[in-house]
C-alpha positions in Angstrom: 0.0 0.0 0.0 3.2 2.1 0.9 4.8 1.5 -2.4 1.5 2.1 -4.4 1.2 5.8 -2.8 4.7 6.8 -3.7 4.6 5.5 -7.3 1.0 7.9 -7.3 2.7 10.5 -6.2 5.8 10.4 -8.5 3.8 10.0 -11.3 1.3 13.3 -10.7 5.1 15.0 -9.9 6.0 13.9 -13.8 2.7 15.2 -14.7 3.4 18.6 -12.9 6.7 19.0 -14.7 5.7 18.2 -18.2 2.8 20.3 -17.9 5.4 22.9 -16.6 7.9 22.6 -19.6 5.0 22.9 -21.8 3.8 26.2 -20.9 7.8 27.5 -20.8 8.2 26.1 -24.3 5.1 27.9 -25.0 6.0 31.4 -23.4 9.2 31.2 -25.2 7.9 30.4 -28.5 5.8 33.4 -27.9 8.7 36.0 -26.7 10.5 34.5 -29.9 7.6 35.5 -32.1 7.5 38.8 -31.0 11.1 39.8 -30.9 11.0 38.8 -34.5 8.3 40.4 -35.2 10.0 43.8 -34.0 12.7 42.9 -35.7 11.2 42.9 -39.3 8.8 46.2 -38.3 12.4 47.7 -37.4 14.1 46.1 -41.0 10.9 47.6 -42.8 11.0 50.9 -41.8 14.6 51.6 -42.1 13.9 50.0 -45.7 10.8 52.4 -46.0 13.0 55.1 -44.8 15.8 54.6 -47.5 13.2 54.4 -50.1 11.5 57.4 -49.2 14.9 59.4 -49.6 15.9 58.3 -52.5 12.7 59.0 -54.2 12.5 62.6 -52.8 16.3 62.5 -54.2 14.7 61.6 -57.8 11.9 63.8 -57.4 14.1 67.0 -56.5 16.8 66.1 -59.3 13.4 66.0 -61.3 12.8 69.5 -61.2 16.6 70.6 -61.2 16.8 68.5 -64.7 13.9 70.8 -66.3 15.2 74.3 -64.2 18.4 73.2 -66.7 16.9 72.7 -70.0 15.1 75.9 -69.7 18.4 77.9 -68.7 19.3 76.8 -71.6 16.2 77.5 -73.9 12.7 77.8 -72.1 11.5 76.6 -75.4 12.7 73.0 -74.9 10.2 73.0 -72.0 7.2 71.9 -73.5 3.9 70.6 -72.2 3.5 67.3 -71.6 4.8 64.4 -69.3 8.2 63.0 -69.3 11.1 61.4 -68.4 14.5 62.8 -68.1 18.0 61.2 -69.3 21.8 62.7 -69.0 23.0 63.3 -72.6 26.5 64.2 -73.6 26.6 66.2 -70.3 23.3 68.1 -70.3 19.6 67.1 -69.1 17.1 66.4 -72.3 13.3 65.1 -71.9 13.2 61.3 -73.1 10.0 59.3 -73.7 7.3 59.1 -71.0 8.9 58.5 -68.0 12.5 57.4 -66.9 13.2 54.4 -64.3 15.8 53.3 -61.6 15.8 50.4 -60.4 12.3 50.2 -58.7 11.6 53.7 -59.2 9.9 55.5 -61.6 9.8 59.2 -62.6 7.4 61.6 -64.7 7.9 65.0 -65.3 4.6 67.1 -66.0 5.1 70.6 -67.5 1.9 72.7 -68.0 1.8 76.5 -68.9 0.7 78.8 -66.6 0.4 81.4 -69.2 2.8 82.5 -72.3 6.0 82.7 -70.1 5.2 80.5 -67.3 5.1 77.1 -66.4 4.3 75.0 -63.4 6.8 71.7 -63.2 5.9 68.4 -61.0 7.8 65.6 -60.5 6.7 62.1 -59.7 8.2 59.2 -58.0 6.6 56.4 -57.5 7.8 52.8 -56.4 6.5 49.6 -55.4 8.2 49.0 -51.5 9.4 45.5 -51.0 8.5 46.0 -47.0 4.8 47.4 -47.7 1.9 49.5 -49.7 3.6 51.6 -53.2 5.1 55.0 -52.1 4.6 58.2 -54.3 6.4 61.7 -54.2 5.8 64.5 -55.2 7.3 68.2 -56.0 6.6 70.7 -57.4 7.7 74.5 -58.6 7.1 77.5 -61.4 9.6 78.3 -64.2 9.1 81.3 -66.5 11.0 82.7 -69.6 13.8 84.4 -67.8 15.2 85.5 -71.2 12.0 87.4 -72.5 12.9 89.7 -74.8 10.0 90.2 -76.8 8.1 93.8 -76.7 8.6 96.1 -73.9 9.3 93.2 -70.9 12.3 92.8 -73.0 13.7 96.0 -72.4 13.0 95.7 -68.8 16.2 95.6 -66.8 16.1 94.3 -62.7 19.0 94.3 -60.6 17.8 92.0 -57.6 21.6 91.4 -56.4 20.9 94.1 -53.4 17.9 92.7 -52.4 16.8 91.8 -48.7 14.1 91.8 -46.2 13.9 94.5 -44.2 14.5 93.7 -40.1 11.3 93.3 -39.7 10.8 90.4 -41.7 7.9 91.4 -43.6 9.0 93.9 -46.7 10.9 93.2 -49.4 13.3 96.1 -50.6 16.4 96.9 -52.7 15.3 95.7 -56.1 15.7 98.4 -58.9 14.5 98.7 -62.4 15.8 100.8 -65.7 14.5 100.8 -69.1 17.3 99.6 -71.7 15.2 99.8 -74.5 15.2 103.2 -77.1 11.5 103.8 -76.2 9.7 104.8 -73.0 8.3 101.6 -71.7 5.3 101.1 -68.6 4.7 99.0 -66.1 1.0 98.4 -66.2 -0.2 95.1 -63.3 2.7 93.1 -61.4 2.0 89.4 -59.7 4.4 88.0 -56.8 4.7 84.4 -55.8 5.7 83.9 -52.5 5.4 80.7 -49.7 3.2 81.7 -46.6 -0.5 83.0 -46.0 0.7 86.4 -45.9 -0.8 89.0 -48.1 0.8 91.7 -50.0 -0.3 95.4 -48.4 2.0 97.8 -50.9 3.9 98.4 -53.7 6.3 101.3 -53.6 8.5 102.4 -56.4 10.9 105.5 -56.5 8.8 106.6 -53.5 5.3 106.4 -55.1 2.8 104.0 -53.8 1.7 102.0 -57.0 -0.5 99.8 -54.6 -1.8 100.2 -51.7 -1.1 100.6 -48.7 -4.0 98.5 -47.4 -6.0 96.1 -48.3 -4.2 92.3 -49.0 -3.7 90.0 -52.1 -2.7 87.1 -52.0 0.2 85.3 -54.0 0.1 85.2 -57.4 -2.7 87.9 -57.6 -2.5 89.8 -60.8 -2.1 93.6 -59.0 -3.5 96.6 -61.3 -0.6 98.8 -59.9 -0.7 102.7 -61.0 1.5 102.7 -64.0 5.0 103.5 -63.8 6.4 104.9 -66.8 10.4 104.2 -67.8 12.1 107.1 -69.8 14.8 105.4 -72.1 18.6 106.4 -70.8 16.9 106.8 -67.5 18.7 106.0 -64.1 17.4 103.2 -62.3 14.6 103.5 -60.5 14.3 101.5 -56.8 11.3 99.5 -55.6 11.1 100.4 -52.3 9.8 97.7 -50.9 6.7 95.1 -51.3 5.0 94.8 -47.9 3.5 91.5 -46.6 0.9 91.5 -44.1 2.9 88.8 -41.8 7.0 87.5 -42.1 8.5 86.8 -45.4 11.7 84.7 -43.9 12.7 82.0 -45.9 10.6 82.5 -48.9 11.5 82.5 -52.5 9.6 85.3 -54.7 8.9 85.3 -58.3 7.9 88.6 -59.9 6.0 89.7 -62.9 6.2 92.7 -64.6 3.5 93.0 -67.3 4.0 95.8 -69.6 1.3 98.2 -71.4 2.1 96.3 -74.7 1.1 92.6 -73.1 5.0 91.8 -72.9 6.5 90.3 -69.3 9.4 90.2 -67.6 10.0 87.8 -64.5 12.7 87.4 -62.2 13.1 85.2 -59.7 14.8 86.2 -56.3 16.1 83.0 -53.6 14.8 83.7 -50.5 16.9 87.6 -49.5 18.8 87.6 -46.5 17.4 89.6 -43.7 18.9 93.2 -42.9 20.2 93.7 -39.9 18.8 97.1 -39.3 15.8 98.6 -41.3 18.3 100.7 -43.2 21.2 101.2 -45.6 24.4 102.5 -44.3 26.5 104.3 -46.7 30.1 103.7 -45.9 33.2 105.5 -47.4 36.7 106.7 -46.6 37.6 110.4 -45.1 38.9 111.5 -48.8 38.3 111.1 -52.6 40.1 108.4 -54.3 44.2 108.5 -55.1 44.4 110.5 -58.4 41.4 112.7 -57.8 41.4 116.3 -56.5 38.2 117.4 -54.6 36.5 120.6 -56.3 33.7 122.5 -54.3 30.6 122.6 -56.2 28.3 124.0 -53.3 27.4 124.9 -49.9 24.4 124.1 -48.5 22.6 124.6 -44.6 20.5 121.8 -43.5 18.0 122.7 -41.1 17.0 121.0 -38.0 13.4 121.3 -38.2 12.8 120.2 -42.0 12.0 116.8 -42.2 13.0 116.1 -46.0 16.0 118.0 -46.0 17.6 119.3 -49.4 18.2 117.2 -52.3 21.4 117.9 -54.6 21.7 116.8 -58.1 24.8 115.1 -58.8 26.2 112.4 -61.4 25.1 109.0 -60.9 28.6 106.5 -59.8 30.7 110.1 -59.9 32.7 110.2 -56.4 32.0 113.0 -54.3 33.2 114.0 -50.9 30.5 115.5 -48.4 31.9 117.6 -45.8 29.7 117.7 -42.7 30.0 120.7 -40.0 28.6 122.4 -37.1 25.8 121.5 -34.3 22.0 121.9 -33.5 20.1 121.8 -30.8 17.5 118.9 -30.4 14.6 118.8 -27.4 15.0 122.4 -25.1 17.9 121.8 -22.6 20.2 123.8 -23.3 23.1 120.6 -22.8 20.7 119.0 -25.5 23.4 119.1 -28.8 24.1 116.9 -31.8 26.4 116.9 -34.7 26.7 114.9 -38.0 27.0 111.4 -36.4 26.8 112.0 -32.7 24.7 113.1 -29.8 25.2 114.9 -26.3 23.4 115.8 -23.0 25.8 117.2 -21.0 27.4 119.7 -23.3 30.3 117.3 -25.1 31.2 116.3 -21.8 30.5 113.1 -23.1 28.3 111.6 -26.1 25.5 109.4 -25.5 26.0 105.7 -26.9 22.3 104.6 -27.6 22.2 107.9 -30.4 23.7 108.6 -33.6 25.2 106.8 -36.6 26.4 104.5 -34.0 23.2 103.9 -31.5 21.2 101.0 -30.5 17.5 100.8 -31.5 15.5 102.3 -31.1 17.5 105.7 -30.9 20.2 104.4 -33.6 20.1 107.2 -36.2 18.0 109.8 -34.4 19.8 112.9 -34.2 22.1 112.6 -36.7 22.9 113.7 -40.5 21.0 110.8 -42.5 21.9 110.4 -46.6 19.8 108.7 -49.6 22.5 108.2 -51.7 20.8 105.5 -53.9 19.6 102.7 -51.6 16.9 104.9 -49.8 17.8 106.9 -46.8 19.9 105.5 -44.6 23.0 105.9 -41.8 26.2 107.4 -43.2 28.9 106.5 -41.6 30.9 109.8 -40.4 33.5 108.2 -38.8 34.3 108.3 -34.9 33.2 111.3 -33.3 35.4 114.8 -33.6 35.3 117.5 -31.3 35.7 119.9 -34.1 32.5 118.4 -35.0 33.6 118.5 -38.6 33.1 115.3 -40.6 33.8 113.7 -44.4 33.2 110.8 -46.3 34.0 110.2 -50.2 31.1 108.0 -52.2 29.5 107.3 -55.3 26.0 107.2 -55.2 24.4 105.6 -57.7 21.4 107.7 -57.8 21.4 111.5 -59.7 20.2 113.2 -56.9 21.3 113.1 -52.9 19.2 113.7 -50.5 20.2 114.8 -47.1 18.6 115.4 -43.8 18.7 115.6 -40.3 17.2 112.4 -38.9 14.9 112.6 -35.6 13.3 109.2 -35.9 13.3 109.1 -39.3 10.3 107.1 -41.4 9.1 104.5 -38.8 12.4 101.8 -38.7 11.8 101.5 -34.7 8.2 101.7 -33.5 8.2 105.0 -31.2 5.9 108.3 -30.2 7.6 110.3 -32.6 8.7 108.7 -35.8 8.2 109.8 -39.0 10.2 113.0 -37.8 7.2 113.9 -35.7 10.3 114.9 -32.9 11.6 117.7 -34.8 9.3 120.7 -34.0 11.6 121.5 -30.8 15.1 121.3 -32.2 16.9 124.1 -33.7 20.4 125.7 -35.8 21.5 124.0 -38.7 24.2 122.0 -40.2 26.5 123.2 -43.2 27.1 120.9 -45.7 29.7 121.2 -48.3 30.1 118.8 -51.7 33.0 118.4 -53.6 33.6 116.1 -57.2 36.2 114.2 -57.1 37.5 115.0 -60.6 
């Protein structure tokens, strides 16, 4: 009886343990399982990731292919869908599509109008890891070499160009007719990224459109016409305001002439400025080989917000001599000169003012120049106790303006800008301008 109940109870302990190496055989083969299964998610995304970038890789060389072709004829772009192939060196549309490998690319050109087109490159694949991928880009090309009618005689010089501090206006680009006729400007369009709107046109400091109001990209604007004398100097656009930031945005413009005729140029998203202002810098005295000669005298007032205006030679050096202080506010320690400010009688001059202040008082009380690029900072040098001052330049405008700047336009947002300051200032300064001949 003894015997019988061991031999029971070693065989429900054999039971026990084969019922326990089950289950561990089945947990295992279940952890197993599952580590392989992250395994292959982990191997098919990586293999989903390296698809993906070579596909955006063939999508962007897509659209640098057909950017190529047109530089060298826009002609060769022609509607339609395409592939692209490398021959002898240079891009070339082939057939209806190109492959690699697994991938597949179609160019699709459409016209916009007569000198624009809208470009968008495919990719698509079959993934060996999961469902087919597809990318797209996209982008607009025009005729940069138009040179029919009067958008042919259009010139634009964009290599100054920037966005002002503020992010939100685009400034510095000027315009000249080239032709042997008068030409006009009759409606612009920009293209720009963003949902901001465009609140004004300025050009040679008349608002063509706007301010107020909003349109968005691409809107054809019915600006007021701006007329371009042949031989004339350049004229500057003095900025294209956006209702929000313009950072990091590329702009295409359009100039459409009286005659139907358009120019476009296309401008890589402009680096900001670092103040909302030029500076004009130049050295104490004209260039080696040149002798100065005195072609007038002239007293800039302290109370006249624009100034005088001087006609000169466009890209002629000149030297400008700057002399003499004024008074700004009513204390009678209150003085300024050309570049510098003081409260305390010269004692010492006040760092946050002058041609070498901090915003918001950089500029304010100080002798201010247009000397091409819209008025701006010239740089008089350090500060003189004979408060006498020169600087040699060549504008590249025919006339210089010059004025005494107490928070001039509205570059930093305070009470009295727009020279709203000036009412309690008084004296002049003398200005004297010599060609360097």
């Amino acid at each position: 009886m003894r015997n019988y109940i061991f031999a029971k109870k070693r065989e429900e302990q054999a039971g026990q343990s084969l019922a326990e190496i089950i289950i561990a055989v089945g947990v295992f083969a279940i952890g197993m399982a599952t580590v392989g299964m992250l395994v292959l998610n982990a191997q098919s995304s990586s293999i989903r990731s390296i698809e993906r970038t070579k596909a955006v890789f063939l999508a962007k060389e897509g659209l640098e292919a057909i950017r190529s072709i047109r530089n060298g004829d826009y002609d060769y772009i022609t509607d339609g869908t395409y592939g692209i192939a490398l021959s002898g060196g240079r891009w070339t549309l082939s057939g209806a599509s190109d492959s690699q490998d697994k991938f597949t690319r179609t160019v699709s050109i459409t016209s916009l109008d007569v000198d624009t087109k809208r470009i968008e490159s495919n990719v698509s694949w079959q993934s060996q890891s999961g469902p087919p991928g597809n990318v797209v880009y996209s982008e607009q090309l025009a005729d940069w070499e138009q040179t029919q009618g009067q958008g042919g005689e259009l010139d634009v010089d964009i290599s100054r160009a920037d966005l002002a501090y503020s992010k939100d206006s685009l400034r510095k680009i000027k315009i000249r007719n080239i032709g042997s006729s008068a030409i006009t400007i009759d409606r612009m369009a920009v293209w720009f990224n963003g949902g901001s709107l465009i609140r004004g046109i300025r050009i040679d400091g008349n608002d063509i459109f706007g301010p107020g109001g909003g349109a968005p990209s691409g809107t054809e604007l019915n600006v007021n016409d701006v007329v371009l004398n042949s031989g004339s100097d350049w004229k500057t656009i003095n900025f294209i305001n956006f209702s929000g930031s313009a950072e990091n945005t590329d702009f295409i413009i359009k100039f459409i002439m009286t005659d139907g005729s358009t120019r476009y140029v296309y401008l890589e998203a402009p680096p900001i400025a670092g103040d909302p202002f030029p500076t004009y810098t130049g050295s104490p005295t004209c260039p080696v080989g040149t002798t100065a000669v005195l072609i007038g005298s002239y007293s800039i007032s302290s109370t006249d917000p624009d100034g005088i205006t001087i006609s000169i030679i466009a890209n002629q050096f000149y030297r400008f001599n700057a002399s003499g202080t004024f008074k700004y506010n009513s204390p009678v320690n209150n003085n300024a000169d050309a570049g510098f400010s003081t409260n305390d009688n010269w004692i010492t001059t006040m760092a946050d003012y002058g041609i070498y202040g901090t915003d918001p008082n950089k500029g304010a009380h100080a002798l201010l120049a247009d000397l091409g690029l819209g008025v701006g900072i010239v740089d008089w040098g350090i500060y003189n106790s004979t408060h006498t001052y020169s600087m040699a330049f060549a504008p590249s405008t025919s006339s210089a303006q010059f004025l005494i700047g107490d928070r001039y336009g509205s570059w930093y947002s305070t009470p009295w800008q727009n020279q709203s300051g000036m009412s309690d200032n008084s004296r002049s300064l003398m200005l004297r301008v010599y060609r360097c001949n």
